[in-house]
N, C-alpha and C positions, 0 to 999 in steps of 0.2 A: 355679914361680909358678902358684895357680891362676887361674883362669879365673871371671870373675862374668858375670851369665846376661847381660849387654850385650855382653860383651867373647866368649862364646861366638855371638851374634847378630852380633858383626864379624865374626868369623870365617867363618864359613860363610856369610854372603854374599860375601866376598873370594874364599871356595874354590868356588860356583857358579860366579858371575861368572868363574874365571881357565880353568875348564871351559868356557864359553860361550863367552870368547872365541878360545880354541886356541890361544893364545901361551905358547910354554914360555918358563920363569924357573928360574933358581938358587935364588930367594928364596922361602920360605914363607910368606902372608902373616901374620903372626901370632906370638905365644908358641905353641910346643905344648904341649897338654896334657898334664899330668906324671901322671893318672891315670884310669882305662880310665872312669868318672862326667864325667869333663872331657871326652874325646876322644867319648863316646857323645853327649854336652848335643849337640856341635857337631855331631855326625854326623846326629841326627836332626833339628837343625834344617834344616839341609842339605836333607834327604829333603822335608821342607814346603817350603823355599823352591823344591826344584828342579821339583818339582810333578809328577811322572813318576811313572805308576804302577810300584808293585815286583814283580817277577816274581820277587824269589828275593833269598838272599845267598850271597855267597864268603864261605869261610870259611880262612883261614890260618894259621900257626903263629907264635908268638912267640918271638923270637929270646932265647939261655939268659941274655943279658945283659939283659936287660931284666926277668927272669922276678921280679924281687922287686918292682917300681911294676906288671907288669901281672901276675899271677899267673894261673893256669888253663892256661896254654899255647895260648890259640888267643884270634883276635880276628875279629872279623867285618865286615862290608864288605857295602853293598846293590847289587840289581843294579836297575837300571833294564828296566821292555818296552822300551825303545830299545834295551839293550845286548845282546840275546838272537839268538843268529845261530845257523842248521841249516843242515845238512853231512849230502850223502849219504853211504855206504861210496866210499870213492876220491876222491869228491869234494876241489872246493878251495874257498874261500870268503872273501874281502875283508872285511876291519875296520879299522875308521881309527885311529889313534891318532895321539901329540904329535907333531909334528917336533921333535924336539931335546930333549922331553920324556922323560917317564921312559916308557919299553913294557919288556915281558915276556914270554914263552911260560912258559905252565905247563899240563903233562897232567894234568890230574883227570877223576877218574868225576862224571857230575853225574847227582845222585838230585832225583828227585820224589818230593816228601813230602804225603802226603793224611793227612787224620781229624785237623786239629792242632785241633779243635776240642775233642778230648777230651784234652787236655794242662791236667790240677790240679794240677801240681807238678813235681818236680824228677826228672828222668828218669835212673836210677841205671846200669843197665845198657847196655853197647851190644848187646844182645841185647833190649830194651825197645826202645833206641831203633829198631831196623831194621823192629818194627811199621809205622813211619808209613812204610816208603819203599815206593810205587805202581810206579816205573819208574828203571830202571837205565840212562843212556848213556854211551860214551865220552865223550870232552870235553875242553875247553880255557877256560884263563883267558886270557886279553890282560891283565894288569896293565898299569894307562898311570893318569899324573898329567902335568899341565903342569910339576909342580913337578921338575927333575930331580934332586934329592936327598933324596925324600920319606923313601925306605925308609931312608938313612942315618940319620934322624930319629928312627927307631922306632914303636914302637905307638903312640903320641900324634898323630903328623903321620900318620902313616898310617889309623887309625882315622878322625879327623877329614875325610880327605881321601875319603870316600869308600871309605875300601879298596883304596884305590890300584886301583878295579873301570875296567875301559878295554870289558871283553866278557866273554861267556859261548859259547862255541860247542855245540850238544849234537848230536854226530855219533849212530853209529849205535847201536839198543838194544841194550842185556845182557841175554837172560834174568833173570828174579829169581830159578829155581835154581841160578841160576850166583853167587846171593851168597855164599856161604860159600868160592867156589873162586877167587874173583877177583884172590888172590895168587899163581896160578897163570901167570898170561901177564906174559910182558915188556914192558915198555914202552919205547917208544924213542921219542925225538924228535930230529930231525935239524932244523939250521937251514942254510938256504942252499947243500945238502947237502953240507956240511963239519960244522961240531960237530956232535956226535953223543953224548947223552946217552941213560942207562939206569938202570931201575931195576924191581924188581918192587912193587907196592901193598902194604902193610902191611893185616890185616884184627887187628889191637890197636888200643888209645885211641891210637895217634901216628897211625891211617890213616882214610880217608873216614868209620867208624863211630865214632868218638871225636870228628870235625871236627862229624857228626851228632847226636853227644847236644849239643855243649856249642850247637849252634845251636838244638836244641828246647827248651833250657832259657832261653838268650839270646833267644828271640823272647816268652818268658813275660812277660818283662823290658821291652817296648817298651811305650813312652806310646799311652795310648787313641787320640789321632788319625794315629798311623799304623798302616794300615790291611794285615792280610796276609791275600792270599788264599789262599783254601780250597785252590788246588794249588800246592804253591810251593816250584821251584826251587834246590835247594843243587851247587853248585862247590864241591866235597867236598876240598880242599887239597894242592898240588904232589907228584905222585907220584915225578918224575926231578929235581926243583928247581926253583929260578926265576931262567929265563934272560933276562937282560936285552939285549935288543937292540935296535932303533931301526924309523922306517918303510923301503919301500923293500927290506925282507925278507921271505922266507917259509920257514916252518918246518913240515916234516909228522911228523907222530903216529899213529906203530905203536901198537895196542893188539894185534899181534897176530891170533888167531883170533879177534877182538872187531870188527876191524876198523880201519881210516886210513883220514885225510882230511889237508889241507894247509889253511893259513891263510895269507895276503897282508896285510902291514899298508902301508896307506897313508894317506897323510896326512892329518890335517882338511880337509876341504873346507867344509862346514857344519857349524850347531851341530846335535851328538848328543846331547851331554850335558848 
């Protein structure tokens, strides 16, 4: 069912509002959107109604089942200045997310991207695209939605919703000659120190520079009144996977000779989002 521009305006004030008020639900409010034009209408209303300056977006991968309604393989997600959390080397660092909601740990590299002024078109290469990237950090997503079965939903409820974005953490720098070798360290994330997940970064269009063109190309794309700045943050897409887990946990993140830090998720206390 599509979505008419009233019925994408219900939406995304149901999905501020269910953010604002921190009460996790089973229910989404709404039809989701059956196409990445539907799920975007609502997303960036969203972004006007939440009124929050953007610091960046997450960017994620599209699930194979879905790949024919959202085609390209990645979908994106804004971050909020609220949602932007720093982390020394070793350090630990508190993030709120749902109770009972949906949360997530995911290791990404998160690249700062300067000069997006001079972006006339469609950026072919990911060797084009690594021009724009200023600064290289370790990193972590928080995926979190009140809705606890967003991501079952697919790229429609999840697009809409934000991006299912809960946080951004940007631990310690990368060198930027260390781009080309970044598949080189292992990455590990441990949760609660029991699961223990691993994996090494991809540097192909599946890995951070493929997440990086298709968001220099998708920010081409955004309507005139919203607004990106001149240095702006990308959560470059789950290196080890996306682990879901709840508040009341903490998970740390080996990059290696790159550097860890650890994360604490706990509960809404106040409106963040």
């Amino acid at each position: 069912m599509s979505l008419t521009e009233m019925q994408s305006g219900k939406l995304s004030t149901a999905l501020v509002a269910a953010r604002a008020g921190q009460k996790a639900t089973d229910s989404f409010p709404g039809d989701v959107p059956a196409t990445p034009k539907a799920a975007y209408a609502v997303q960036h209303a969203g972004i006007r109604e939440r009124g929050h300056g953007l610091a960046g977006f997450k960017v994620g991968g599209v699930p194979p089942e879905f790949a024919d309604a959202f085609p390209g393989g990645w979908l994106a997600g804004p971050v909020s200045d609220r949602q932007v959390y720093r982390v020394e080397d070793g350090g630990t660092v508190d993030v709120p997310a749902f109770d009972g909601g949906m949360a997530a740990y995911e290791a990404e590299f998160i690249l700062t991207l300067s000069g997006l002024e001079a972006l006339d078109g469609p950026v072919e290469t990911l060797e084009s695209a690594r021009d724009f990237i200023s600064a290289i950090n370790i990193g972590a997503e928080i995926a979190g939605s009140p809705f606890r079965g967003t991501n079952a939903l697919g790229p429609g409820a999840i697009i809409a919703d934000f991006g299912v974005q809960g946080g951004v953490i940007v631990g310690p720098k990368v060198e930027l000659s260390e781009m080309g070798r970044l598949d080189a360290s292992k990455v590990v994330v441990t949760i609660d120190a029991d699961a223990s997940f691993t994996a090494y970064p991809r540097l192909d269009a599946q890995g951070p520079f493929g997440a990086l063109r298709f968001l220099l190309n998708h920010i081409q794309t955004l309507p005139d009144n919203i607004q990106v700045p001149d240095s702006l943050l990308l959560s470059s897409g789950a290196i080890t996977g996306v682990h879901q887990s709840r508040t009341d946990t903490s998970a740390t993140f080996d990059f290696g000779r790159y550097g860890r830090f650890t994360v604490r998720l706990f509960p809404h206390t106040q409106s963040t989002d």
